[in-house]
C-alpha positions in Angstrom: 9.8 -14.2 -12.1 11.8 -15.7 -14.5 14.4 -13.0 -15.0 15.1 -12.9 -10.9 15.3 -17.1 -11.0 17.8 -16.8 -13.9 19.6 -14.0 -11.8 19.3 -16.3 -8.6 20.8 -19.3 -10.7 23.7 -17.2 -11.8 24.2 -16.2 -7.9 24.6 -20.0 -7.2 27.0 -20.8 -10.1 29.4 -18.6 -9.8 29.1 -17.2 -6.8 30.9 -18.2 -3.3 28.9 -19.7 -0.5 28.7 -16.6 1.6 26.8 -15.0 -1.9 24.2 -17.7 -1.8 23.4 -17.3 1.8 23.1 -13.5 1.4 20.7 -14.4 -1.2 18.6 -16.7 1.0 18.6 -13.8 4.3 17.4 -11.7 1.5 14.9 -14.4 0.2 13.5 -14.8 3.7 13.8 -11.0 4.3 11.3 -10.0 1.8 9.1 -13.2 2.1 8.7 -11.5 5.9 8.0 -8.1 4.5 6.0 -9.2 1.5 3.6 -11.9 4.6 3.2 -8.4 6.9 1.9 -6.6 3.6 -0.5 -9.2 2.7 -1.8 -9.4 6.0 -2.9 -6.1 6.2 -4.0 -6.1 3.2 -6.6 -8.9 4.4 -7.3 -7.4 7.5 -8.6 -4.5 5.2 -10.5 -6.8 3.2 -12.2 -8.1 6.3 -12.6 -5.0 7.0 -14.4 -4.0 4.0 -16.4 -7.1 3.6 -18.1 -7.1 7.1 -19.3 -3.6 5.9 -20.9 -5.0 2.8 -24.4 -6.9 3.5 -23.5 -9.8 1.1 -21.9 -12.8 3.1 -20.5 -14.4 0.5 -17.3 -11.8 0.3 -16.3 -13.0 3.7 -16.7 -16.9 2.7 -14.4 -16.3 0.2 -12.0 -13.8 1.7 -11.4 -16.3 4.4 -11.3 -19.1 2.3 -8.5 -17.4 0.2 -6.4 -16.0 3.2 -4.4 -18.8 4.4 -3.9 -20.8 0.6 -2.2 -17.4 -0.3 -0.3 -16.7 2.7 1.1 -20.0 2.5 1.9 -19.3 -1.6 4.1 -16.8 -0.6 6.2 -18.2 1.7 6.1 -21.0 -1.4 7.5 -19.0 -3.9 10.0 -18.0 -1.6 11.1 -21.5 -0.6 11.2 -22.2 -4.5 13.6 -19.2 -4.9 15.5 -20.8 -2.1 15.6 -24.5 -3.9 16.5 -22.2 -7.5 20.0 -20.5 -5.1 21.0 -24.4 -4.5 19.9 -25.9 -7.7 24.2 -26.8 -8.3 23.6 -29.4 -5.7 22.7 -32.9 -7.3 20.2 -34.0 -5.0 18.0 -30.9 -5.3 18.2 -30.3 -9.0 14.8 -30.8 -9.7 13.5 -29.8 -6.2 12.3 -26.4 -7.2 9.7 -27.8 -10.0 8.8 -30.6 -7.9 8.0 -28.3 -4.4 6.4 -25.7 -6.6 3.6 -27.7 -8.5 3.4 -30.0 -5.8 2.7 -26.7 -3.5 0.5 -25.4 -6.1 -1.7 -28.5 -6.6 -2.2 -28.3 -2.5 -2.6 -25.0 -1.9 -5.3 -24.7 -4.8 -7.0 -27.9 -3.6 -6.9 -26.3 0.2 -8.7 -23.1 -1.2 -11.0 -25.0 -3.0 -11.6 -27.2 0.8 -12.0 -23.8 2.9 -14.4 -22.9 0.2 -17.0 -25.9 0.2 -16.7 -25.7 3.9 -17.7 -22.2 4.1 -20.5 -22.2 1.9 -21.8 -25.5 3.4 -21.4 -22.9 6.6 -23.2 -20.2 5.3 -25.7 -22.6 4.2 -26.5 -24.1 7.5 -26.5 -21.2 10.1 -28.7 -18.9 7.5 -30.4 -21.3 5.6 -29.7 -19.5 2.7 -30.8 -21.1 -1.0 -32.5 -24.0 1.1 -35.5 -25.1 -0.1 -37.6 -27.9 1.7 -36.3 -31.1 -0.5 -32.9 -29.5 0.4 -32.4 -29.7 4.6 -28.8 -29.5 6.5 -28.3 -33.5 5.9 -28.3 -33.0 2.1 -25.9 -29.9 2.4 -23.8 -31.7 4.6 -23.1 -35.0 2.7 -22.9 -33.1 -0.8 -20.1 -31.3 1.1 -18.5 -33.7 2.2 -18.6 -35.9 -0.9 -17.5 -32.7 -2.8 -14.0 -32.5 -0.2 -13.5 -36.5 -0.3 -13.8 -36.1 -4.8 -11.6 -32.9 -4.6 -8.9 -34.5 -2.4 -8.6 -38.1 -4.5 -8.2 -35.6 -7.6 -5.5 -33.5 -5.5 -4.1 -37.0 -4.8 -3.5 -38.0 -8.3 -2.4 -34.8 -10.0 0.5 -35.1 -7.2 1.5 -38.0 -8.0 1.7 -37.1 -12.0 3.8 -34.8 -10.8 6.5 -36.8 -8.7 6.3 -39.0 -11.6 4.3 -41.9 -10.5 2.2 -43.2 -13.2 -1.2 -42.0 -12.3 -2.6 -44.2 -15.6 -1.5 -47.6 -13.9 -3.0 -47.0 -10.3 -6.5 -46.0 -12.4 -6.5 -49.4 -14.3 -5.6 -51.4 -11.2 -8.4 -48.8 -9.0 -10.8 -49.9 -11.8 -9.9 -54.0 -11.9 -10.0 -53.7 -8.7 -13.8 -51.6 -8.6 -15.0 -54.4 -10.4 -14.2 -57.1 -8.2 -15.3 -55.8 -5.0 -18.5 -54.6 -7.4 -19.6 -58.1 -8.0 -18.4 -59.5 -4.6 -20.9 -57.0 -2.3 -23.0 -56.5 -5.0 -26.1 -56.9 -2.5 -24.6 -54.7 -0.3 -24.2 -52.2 -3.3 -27.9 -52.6 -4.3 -29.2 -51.7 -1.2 -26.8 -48.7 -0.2 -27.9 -46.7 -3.6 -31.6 -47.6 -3.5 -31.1 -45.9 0.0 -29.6 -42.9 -1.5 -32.5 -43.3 -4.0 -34.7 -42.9 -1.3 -32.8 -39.9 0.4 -32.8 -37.9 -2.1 -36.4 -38.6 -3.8 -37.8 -37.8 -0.4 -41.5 -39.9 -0.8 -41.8 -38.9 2.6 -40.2 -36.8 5.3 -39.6 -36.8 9.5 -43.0 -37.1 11.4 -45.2 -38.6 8.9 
């Protein structure tokens, strides 16, 4: 990868205008190529996996599918950035849309993940025991997608440079206030959880 980017930067320098957009038809050439050749290769893997009598393949088959289609087409567009890198204003474009990409697309898979297992959960009540219904898999999913995208969140912004370390001290400041200002409300909402998940006693009793 880094041996074509250096021979894509030496395109841009030194070559003429009509060179660099040869090499960005060729760029979006083989990204179209390289996006029919993946897909077939996941069709097989569907293929394959609704053969096999485990579910979980096709929970993480699917999950996997679009992040990587979409990683493709963003290694391409960062090859594309690389060709123009001469131009001022996108001289650190390529770093930027590539980690920034990276950190979504990985946080996505992780999102298509959680969703499919709390999927498989529900409609085949797989793993679920009696102190563990659909409500319980539901909120632990969705508490698990709301934590994984405030994580997504901040390592995107450490990487467009904002300064991740401020926004946590003035997030944590500000925790405290609102902590002592609904502190009632606060008491009661995790002695409710308390409850919840302790179970004393269940529907119909």
């Amino acid at each position: 990868m880094n041996r074509f980017e250096q021979l894509l930067t030496q395109g841009a320098d030194f070559g003429s205008v009509e060179a660099q957009l040869l090499t960005l038809v060729a760029l979006l050439v083989l990204g179209a190529v390289a996006h029919l050749v993946l897909g077939f290769f996941f069709r097989r893997l569907h293929r394959i996996a609704r053969l096999s009598e485990q579910r979980w393949d096709d929970v993480i088959i699917t999950a996997l599918e679009g992040p990587l289609r979409l990683l493709l087409w963003l290694v391409v567009l960062s090859l594309a950035l690389e060709v123009q890198r001469m131009v001022p204003l996108l001289a650190k474009a390529p770093e930027q849309v590539y980690y920034t990409g990276m950190v979504l697309l990985f946080a996505w898979f992780l999102h298509r993940l959680i969703a499919g297992v709390e999927q498989e959960l529900l409609e085949h009540k797989r793993d679920l025991t009696a102190s563990t219904d659909k409500a319980t898999v539901r909120a632990t999913s969705k508490l698990a997608r709301i934590t994984l995208w405030m994580i997504a969140a901040l390592m995107v912004l450490q990487t467009l440079g904002v300064s991740v370390s401020g926004l946590l001290a003035f997030g944590g400041i500000g925790g405290i206030a609102v902590g002592f200002a609904a502190k009632d409300l606060l008491a009661n909402f995790f002695g409710s959880l308390s409850i919840y998940l302790d179970r004393p006693f269940t529907i119909g009793d």
